[in-house]
N, C-alpha and C positions, 0 to 999 in steps of 0.2 A: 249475730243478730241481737237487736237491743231488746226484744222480748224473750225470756229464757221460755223453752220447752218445757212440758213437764212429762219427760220419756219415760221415766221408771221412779212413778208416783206410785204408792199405796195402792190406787185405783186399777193400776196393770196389774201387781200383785194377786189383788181378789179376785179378779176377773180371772187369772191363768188358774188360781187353786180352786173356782168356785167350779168352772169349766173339767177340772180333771175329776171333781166330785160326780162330775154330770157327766152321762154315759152317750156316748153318739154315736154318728152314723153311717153307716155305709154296709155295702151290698155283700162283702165276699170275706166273711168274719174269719174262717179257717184258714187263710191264706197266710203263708209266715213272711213274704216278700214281697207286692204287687210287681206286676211286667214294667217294666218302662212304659207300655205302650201296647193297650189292648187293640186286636182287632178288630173289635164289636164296639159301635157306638149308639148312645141310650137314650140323646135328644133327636125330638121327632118326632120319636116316634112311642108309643107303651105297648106295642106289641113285642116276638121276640126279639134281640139282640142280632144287628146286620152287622157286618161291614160298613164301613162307607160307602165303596162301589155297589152293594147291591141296597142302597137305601133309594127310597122316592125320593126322596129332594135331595140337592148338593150341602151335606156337609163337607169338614174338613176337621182332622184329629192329629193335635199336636199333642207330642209325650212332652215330661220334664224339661228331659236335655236340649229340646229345640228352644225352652226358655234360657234355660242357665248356660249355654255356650255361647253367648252375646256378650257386650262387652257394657250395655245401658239397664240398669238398673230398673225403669221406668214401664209398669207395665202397659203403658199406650206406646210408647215405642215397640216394645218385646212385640205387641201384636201387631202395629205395622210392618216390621221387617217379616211378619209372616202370611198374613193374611193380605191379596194384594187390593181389594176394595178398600181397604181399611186404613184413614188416611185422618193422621192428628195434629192440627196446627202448634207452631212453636206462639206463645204468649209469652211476653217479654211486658208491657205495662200495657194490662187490658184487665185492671179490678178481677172478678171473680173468673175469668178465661185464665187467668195467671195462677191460681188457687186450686181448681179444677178442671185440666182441659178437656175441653169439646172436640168430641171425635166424631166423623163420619165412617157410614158402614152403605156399601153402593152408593153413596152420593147423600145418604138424608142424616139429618143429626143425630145425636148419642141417646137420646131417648124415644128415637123409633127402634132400640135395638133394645131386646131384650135381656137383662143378666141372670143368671141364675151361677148359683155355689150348689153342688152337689144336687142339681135339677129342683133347687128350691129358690125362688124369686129372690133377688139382694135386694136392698132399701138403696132409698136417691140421699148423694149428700144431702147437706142442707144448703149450699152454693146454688145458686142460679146465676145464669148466664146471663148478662147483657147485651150480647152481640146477635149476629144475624137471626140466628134461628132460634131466641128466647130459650134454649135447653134446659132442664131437670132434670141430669141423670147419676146414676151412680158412679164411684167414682173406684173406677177399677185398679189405683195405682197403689190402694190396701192392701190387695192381695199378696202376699211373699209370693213371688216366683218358687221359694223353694217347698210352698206349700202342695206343689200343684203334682197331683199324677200323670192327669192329663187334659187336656183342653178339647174338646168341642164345638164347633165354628157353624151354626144349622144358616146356612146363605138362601135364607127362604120364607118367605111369610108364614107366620104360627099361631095368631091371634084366637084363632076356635079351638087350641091345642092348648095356648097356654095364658093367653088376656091380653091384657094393656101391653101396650110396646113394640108387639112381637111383630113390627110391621118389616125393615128390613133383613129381621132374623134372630138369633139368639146364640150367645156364645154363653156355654154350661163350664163351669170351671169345676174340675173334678179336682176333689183333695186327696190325698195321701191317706193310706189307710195300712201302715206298718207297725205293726208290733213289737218292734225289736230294733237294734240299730241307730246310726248317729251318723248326722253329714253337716259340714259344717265351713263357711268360704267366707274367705277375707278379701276387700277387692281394695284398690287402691287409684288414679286416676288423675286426667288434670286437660285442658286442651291444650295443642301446643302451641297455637298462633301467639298467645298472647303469655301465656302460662299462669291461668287463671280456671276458674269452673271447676277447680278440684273437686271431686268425688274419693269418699271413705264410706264402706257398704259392709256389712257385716249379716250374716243371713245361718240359721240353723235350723235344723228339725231334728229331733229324738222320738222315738217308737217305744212306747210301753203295753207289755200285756195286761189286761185285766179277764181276770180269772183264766179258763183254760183256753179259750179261741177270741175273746174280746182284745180289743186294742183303744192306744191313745196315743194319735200322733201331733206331734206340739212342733209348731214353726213359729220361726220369727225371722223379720231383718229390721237393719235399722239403717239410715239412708244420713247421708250428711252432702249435703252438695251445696260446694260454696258460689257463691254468684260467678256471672264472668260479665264481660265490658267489650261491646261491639262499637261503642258511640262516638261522634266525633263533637266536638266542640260548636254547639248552638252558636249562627250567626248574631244572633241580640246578644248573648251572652258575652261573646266575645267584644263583640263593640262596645260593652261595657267596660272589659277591661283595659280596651284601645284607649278608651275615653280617661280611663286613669283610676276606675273602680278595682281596684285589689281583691277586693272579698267575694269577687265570684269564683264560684267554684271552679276545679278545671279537671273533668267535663263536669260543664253544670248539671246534667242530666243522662243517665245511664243506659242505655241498650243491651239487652241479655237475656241469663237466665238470674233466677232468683235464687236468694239462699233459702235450699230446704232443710228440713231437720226432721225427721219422719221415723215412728215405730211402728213396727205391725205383728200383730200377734195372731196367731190362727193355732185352734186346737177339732179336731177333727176323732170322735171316739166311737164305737159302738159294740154292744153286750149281745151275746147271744143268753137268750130269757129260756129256750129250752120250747119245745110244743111251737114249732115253729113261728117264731117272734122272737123280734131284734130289736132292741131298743138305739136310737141312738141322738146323738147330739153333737152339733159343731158350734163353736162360738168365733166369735171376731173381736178384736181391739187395738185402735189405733190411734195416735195422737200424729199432729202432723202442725208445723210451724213453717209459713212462706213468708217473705219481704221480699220487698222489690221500690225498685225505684219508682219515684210518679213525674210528672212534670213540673220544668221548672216553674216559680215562680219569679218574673221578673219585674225586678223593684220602679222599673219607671214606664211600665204599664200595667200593673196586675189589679185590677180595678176591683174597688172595697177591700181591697189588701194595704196597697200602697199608695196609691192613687186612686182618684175623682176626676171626672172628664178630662183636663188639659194640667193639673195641678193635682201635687205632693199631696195625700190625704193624711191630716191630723185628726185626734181625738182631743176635744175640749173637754178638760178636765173639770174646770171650773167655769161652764156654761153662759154662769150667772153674774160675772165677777164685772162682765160691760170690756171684758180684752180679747179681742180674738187672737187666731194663731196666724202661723205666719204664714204668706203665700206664695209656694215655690212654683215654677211652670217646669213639667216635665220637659227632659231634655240635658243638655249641656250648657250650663249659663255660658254667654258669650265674652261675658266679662274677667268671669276669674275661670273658665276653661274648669268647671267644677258641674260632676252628675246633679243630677235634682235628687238623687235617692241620696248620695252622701251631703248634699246641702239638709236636708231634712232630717238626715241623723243627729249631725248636727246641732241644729235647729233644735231638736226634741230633747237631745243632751241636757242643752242649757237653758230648755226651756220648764221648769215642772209642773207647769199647766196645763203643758200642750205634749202630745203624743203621738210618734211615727213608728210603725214594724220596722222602719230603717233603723231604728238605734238596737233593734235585735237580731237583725236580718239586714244588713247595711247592702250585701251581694243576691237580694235574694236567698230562696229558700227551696228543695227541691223533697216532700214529703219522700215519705217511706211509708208505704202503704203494702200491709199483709193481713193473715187470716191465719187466727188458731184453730183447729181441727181438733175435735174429738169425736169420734165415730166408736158403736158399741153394736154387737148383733148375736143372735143366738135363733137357732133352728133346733127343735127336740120335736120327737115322736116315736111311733113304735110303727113297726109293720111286722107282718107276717101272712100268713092263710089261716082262713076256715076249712072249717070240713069237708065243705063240699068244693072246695078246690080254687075260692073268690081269694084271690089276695087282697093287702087290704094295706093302706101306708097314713095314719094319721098323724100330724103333726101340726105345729104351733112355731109360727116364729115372728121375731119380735127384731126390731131396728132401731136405729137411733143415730143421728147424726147433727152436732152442735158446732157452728162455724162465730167466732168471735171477730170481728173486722177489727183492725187498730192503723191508726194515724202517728207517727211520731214524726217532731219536727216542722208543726205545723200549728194553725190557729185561728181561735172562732175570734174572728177582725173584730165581731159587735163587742166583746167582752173589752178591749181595749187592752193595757199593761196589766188587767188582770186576767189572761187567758193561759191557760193551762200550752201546753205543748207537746202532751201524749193525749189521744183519745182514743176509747173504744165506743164508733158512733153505733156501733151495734148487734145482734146478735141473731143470727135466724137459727132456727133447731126443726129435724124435721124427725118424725116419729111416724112408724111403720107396723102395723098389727096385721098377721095371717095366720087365720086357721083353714088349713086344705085336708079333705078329707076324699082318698084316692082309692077308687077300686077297679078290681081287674081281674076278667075269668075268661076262658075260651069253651066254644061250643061248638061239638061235631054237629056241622052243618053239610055234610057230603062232598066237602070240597079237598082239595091240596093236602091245603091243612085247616085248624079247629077256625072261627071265628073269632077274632081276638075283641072284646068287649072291654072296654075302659072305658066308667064313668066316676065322676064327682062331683063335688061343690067345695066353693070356698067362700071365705068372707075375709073382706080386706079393710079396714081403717089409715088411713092418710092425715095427719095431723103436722100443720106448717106452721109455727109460733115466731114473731118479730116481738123484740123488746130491745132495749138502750139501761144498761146502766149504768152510762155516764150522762147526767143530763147537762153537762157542760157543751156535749156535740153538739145539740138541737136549740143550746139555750139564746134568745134573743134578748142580746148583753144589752145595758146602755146605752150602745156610742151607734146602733142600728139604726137610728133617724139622723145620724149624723153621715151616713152616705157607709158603713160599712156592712161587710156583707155577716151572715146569720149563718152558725156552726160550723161544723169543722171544715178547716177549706181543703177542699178535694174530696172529701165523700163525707156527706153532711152526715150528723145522726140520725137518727128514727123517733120522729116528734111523737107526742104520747098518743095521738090521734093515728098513726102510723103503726104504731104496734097495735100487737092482737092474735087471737089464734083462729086459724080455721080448718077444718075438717073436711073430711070426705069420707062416704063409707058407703061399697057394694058387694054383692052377692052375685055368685054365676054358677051355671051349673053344667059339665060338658058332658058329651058324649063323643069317643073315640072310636071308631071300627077298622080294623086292618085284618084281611083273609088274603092265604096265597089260595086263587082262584083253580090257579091248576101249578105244574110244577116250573112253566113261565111268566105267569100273568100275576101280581101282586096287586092287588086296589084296597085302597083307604079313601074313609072318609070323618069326617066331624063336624061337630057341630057346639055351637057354644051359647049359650044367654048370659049376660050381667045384666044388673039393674044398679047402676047408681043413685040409690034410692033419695039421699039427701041434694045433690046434683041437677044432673043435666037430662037422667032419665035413662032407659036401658038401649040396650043394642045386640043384636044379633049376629052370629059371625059364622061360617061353614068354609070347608076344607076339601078338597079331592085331591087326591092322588094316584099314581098309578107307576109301576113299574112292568115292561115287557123285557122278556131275556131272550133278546135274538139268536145268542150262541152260548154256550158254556162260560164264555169271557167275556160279553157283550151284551149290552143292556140299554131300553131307551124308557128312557123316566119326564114325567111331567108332573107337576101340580097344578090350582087354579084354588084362588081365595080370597076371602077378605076379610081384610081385618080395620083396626081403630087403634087409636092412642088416646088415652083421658087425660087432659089438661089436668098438672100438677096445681092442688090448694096453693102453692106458692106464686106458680104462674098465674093465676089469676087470681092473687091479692095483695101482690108485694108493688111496694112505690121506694121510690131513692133518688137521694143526688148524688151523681159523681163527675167526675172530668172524666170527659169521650174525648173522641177524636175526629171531626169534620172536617174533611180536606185536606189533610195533613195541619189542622190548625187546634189547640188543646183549645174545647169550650165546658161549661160547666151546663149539665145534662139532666134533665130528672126524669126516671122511670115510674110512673104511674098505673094503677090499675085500668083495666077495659072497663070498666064497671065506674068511672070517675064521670064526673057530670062534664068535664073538658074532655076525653077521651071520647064523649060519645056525641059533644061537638062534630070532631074530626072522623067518624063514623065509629067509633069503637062500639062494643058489645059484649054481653058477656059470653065468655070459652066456653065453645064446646067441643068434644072429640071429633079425629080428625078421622076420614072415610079412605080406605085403603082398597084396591084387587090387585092382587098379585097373581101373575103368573110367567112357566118357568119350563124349559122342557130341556133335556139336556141327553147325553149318549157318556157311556162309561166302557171302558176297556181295560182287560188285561191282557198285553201283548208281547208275550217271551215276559222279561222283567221290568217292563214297564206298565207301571198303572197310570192311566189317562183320564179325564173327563173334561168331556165341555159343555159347560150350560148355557142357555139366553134365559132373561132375566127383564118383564118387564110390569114397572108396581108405577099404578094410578092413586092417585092421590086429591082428596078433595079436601078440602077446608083447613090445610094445614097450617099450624100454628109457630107465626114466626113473632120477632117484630117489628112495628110499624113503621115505616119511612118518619123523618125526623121531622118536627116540625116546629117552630120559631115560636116563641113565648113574645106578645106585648106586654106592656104594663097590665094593660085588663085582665088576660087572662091569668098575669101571674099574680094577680089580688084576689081571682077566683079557688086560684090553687090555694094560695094560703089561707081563703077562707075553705075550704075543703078539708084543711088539715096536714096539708104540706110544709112543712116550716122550712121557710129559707128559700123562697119558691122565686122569689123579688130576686136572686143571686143566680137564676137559671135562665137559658138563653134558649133552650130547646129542650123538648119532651118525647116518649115515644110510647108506646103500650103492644100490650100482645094482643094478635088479633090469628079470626082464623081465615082470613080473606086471602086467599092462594088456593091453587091446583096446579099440581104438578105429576109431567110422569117421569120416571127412571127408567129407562132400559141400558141392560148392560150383556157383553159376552165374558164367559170367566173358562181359562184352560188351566186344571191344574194334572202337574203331573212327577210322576218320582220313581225313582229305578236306581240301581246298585251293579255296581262291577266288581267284580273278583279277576284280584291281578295275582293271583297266589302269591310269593314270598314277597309281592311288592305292594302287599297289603287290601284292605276292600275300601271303596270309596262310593257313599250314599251320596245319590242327586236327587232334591225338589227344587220343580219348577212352576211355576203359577204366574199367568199372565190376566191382564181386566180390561176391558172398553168396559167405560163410562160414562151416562150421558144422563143431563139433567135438562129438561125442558119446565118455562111454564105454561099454560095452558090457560089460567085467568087468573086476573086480579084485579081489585080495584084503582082505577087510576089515581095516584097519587099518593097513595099508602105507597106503593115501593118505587126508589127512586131508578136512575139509571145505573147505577153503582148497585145498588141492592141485586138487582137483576143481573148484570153482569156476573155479580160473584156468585149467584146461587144458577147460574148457568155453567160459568167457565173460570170458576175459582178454586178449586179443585184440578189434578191432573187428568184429562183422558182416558188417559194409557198407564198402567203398571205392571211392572213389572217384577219378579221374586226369583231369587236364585239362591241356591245353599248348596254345597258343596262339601262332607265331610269325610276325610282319606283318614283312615287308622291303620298302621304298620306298628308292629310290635309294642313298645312302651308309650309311642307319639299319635297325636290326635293333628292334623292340620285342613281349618277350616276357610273356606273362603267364601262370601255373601256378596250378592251383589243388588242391590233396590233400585231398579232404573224410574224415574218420574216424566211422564211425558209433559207437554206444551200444556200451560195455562196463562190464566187471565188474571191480573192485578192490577186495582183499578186505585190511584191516589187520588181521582181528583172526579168529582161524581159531576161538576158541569163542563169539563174539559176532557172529550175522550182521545184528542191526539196524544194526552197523557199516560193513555193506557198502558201497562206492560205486555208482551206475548213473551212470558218469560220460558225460557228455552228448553228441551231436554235434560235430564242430566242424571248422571249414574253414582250412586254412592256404594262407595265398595268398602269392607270391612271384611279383618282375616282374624284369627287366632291360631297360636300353636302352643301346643299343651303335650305337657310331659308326666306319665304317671309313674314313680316311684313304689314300688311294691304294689299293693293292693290297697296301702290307705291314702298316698299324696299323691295330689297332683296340680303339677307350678303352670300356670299360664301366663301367657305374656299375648297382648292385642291390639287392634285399634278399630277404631269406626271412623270412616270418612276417611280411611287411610290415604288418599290425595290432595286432602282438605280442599274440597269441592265446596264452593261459595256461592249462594243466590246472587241475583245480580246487583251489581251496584246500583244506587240512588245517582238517577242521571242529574248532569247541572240544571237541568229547567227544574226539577222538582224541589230542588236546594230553597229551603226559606228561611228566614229568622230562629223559624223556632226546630228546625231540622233537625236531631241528631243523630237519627241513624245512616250508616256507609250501608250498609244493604236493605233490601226491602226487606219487610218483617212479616209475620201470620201466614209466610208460605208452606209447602209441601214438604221442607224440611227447615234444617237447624242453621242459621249463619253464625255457629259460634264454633264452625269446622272442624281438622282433627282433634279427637280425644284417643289416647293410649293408656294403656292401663296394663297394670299384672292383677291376678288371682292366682290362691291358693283353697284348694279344696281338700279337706280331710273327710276321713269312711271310718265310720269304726262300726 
């Protein structure tokens, strides 16, 4: 990567010693080992500690080993192949979806779903999303997998339980809370098709006491994954070389993944204070570096690059001098069988008045476009009881996440032979303040059991800052009345009128109740207030539940709720240019606020939270050694916040733009904004299930199984905000059907695992005015094994693969082939076109 990381800066340093000075958190202090995998899970609910079978709503609880027996590094994967709603598109050159992916949880985007670290709210990067559903969420691929004790999955509306987000559910990431001991895995990797995409992953945790029953558990991994290359040789591209252009590149333009370079540090600690009170504290730090290819640019049409309507564009150096430059017509002169771009080079060579990107880019130019990552977090507080028997948990926690965009290889056209060729056009940083103050008592109220009573308040600050400190990105050079285009080509800067900081800050206050009514009957309910006081105004939220136990192993559960999502400060106040993708055709794009005077031309408005009910009724079972559940699952949705259908810039309105404060606005061809005009509903059916055989001397072998219908409807919009392509893929862009399979047989020293992820039928749509274009892209099964060998007590060699058939999305049919084509398979589907990957690990124990 042409931008060095900064992995193990000073700043990782402070952060892991300042962290071990600070004492944290968690529930079960005296413990000298934690389980793999408790029985009792703690989202949800804050009454006592259930099972999952006997919980009101369907969760689902994964231990350690179901993350670290995989072969993908990535924790949006790690949870696909387990959770089977849970479905993350592969980004290959999609600006910030490339930086941060956007996941779906039952069908709706990554910040309808709630996160929480140790049942405390996590912070959103500072990445937003361009793409369909405008997202802001955080960005879970921080977490060390080998931090994690265990995972909690609540597949259920939570919003009166726990605020913002929790609309299709909340996944609780439990840390490790070991005092003692050391684990430690080296991985190694590569895909075979091509023998490219290598992966090198290194990952640890260590367990220290403090004092007699406190602990501090320190994780880390670090992640190296080299790009890999799906592409095939761009039509124009190539006819440039037919034509007898040398200097294009071969492929001009890449398909893949990107190179990442990624650290993450997690320390997780807490004191018992003595007089029942625990002090504790977790912190986060992570640095993270992506690149990636952008689109070509091609030298004999790439307009204010290199070209002006029909003819070679120059820079008049000397204006004034009464000589113009020279005039070439795009194309292939017919005379000497010579490009216009290398006539122009040319031309420019030996002219030093006059000036063409062809004498520095003779084949075109094809940026590299990534995002430097630094993210920072910390959760401290104390809990314990009072006297009279109120528990009590207050804490403060603090977020930080600063995203640096960078351009190499590229150039602001207006500057002319003075334009730089690295840019950073910008910077977004998002910042996260919570103080929650949580209490909880039971009262014999004559029933089962006591009245379980949990109430609080919180107060949250949301803080979104844009700035540029390179003003070369946004700068409108010289040669900008001369027909070139204004800042960095391919993701312009952030003009001064463009940055800025905005805020948001509310208060809520909830109420929990859960009583088992009899020694069957379990009922909950809640209730919630916020007030976004500076904002949009407050909102209201309540919760029912209910569990009946038909038999000793048999159980029928329902909820009914509703919740909200508050449009992130980001979402409604961030504007940009970048190269999208329309029709399969690269155009130069700007995202504006709703809140813009052309935005509300085209009806925009300003965001407000989006209106949720959910409900959910499901049956659970233990039968012999299998445990079962099946839920339905169906959540209404109003006013959700996606965005806007695309919509065509003339000259007028883009003089409006740039008098608005858009710079480079004259350079954009289409706009879009967030808006909250949609309603939709989700319904889905989810069966999970898992049971174990005993073969005696032929070893034990554990099955989970989880299957999903998924179905997305919408219900209103306004016409014209979304197109037919918009609609399509937020109906049938996503799979149906999913499917989960695991498989894990242990006989004496040997572990042998086999996974299977089946994805049913969806829709991909390339061409939004042509739907005989459509794809109905087909079923298909990706299977992954591991076999593992442990050596004493402390080693153990693995040897793997994922996609071990190298199962391929479908190929890019000939109608869809154009000029500027370069991918052989479709892209942004349900899984990865860059096939098998194998791999070995070694893990050591001490």
């Amino acid at each position: 990567m042409n931008k060095s990381p900064k992995l193990c800066t000073l700043s990782s340093t402070l952060v892991l010693l300042g962290s071990l000075t600070a004492v944290g958190a968690p529930s079960a202090f005296a413990q000298e080992a934690a389980p793999e995998l408790e029985e009792v899970v703690v989202t949800g609910s804050r009454g006592a500690p259930r099972t999952a079978l006997e919980s009101a709503a369907p969760i689902d609880v994964f231990s350690a080993q179901d993350f670290q027996d995989q072969g993908t590094s990535d924790m949006n994967d790690l949870l696909r192949n387990l959770i089977p709603t849970f479905n993350v598109d592969v980004q290959d050159i999609n600006d910030s979806n490339s930086l941060v992916r956007p996941a779906t949880l039952r069908g709706l985007p990554a910040d309808d779903t709630l996160v929480l670290i140790n049942g405390k709210r996590r912070h959103r990067s500072a990445a937003i999303q361009y793409g369909r559903n405008g997202t802001h969420f955080p960005d879970v691929a921080q977490i060390p997998p080998i931090a994690l004790r265990q995972v909690e999955v609540l597949r259920d509306g939570a919003s009166a339980q726990y605020g913002s987000d929790a609309i299709a559910g909340v996944i609780n990431f439990i840390l490790k809370e070991n005092r003692e001991g050391a684990t430690f895995e080296a991985k190694h990797g590569r895909l075979s098709e091509t023998d490219d995409g290598m992966l090198n992953y290194f990952a640890g945790n260590v367990g220290f006491g403090l004092g007699d029953n406190g602990f501090a558990s320190i994780s880390f991994d670090k992640t190296d994954q080299r790009r890999s290359d799906r592409s095939i040789q761009r039509g124009d591209a190539q006819a440039l070389i037919d034509a007898g252009n040398n200097a294009v590149r071969v492929n001009a333009q890449h398909q893949g993944l990107p190179d990442t370079e990624m650290m993450n540090f997690f320390i997780n600690a807490g004191l018992d204070l003595g007089n029942d009170q625990e002090l504790y504290s977790f912190s986060g730090y992570s640095e993270k570096d992506v690149e990636l290819g952008f689109f070509f640019r091609n030298p004999e049409n790439r307009g204010g690059v290199f070209t002006s309507g029909a003819n070679q564009l120059f820079a008049d150096l000397t204006p004034n001098d009464g000589q113009d430059c020279p005039v070439i017509p795009r194309g292939v002169n017919p005379q000497t069988g010579v490009t216009s771009s290398l006539a122009a080079r040319d031309a420019s060579m030996n002219n030093p008045n006059c000036f063409s990107f062809t004498e520095w880019f003779p084949g075109g130019y094809t940026p590299l476009f990534g995002g430097s990552n630094t993210d920072m977090s910390n959760v401290t507080g104390i809990r314990g009881e009072f006297d009279d028997g109120t528990g009590y948990d207050l804490s403060v926690g603090n977020g930080f996440s600063e995203m640096t965009y960078f351009l190499d290889g590229t150039t602001n056209p207006s500057m002319g032979p003075d334009s730089p060729t690295y840019f950073e056009p910008g910077i977004y940083t998002t910042i996260e303040n919570n103080v929650n103050l949580d209490l909880v008592k039971g009262f014999d109220v004559g029933m089962y059991s006591d009245l379980n009573v949990a109430y609080g308040i919180e107060w949250r600050r949301e803080i979104f800052k844009v700035r540029s400190e390179d003003p070369d990105s946004f700068r409108i050079g010289p040669y900008a009345n001369q027909g070139f285009g204004v800042g960095s080509d391919g993701f312009q800067g952030f003009g001064l009128d463009q940055q800025g900081s905005w805020d948001r800050k509310n208060w809520g206050f909830y109420v929990d109740l859960e009583v088992d009514v009899t020694e069957r009957l379990l009922l909950g309910a809640a209730l919630r207030y916020e007030d976004f006081y500076n904002t949009f105004g407050d909102t209201t939220n309540g919760k029912l539940s209910a569990r009946f136990r038909l038999t000793d192993t048999m159980n029928l559960r329902s909820t009914v709720s509703t919740g909200f999502r508050a449009p992130s400060p980001g979402q409604a106040n961030i504007s940009n240019i970048s190269t999208g993708v329309v029709d399969s055709i690269p155009v130069t794009q700007g995202q504006i606020p709703p809140t813009n005077p052309i935005s509300q031309r085209f009806g925009g408005e300003e965001l407000g939270p989006e209106d949720a009910t959910n409900f959910s009724i499901g049956w659970t079972a233990e039968i012999g050694g299998l445990d079962l559940s099946v839920d339905y699952y169906k959540i209404d949705i109003d006013d959700r916040i996606l965005n806007s259908a695309t919509f065509d810039i003339t000259p007028e309105i883009a003089q409006e733009l740039e008098d608005s404060g858009i710079s480079g606005a004259r350079s954009i061809v289409s706009f879009n904004y967030y808006t909250n005009d949609m309603s939709t509903t989700n319904e889905g059916i989810e069966v999970v299930g898992s049971w174990s055989m005993d073969w005696q001397e032929m070893g034990t072998t554990d099955f989970s199984a989880s299957y999903a219908w998924t179905k997305q409807e919408l219900k209103d919009f306004t016409p014209g905000l979304l197109t037919r392509a918009n609609v399509a893929d937020l109906e049938d862009g996503i799979p149906s059907d999913r499917i989960n399979f695991r498989a894990n047989h242990n006989v004496a020293d040997w572990r042998f695992t086999l996974q299977a992820n089946y994805y049913g039928e969806y829709l991909s749509v390339p061409s939004n005015a042509d739907p005989s274009r459509d794809y109905d892209v087909g079923a298909k099964t990706i299977f992954g094994a591991e076999v593992a060998y442990m050596w004493g007590d402390r080693y153990t060699f693995i040897l793997g693969a994922d996609n071990v058939f190298n199962t391929m999305p479908e190929r890019v049919r000939p109608v869809d082939f154009s000029n500027t084509t370069s991918n052989k398979y479709i892209t942004g589907g349900a899984f990865s076109p860059n096939g098998r990957f194998v791999y070995s690990r070694v893990q050591v124990n001490f």
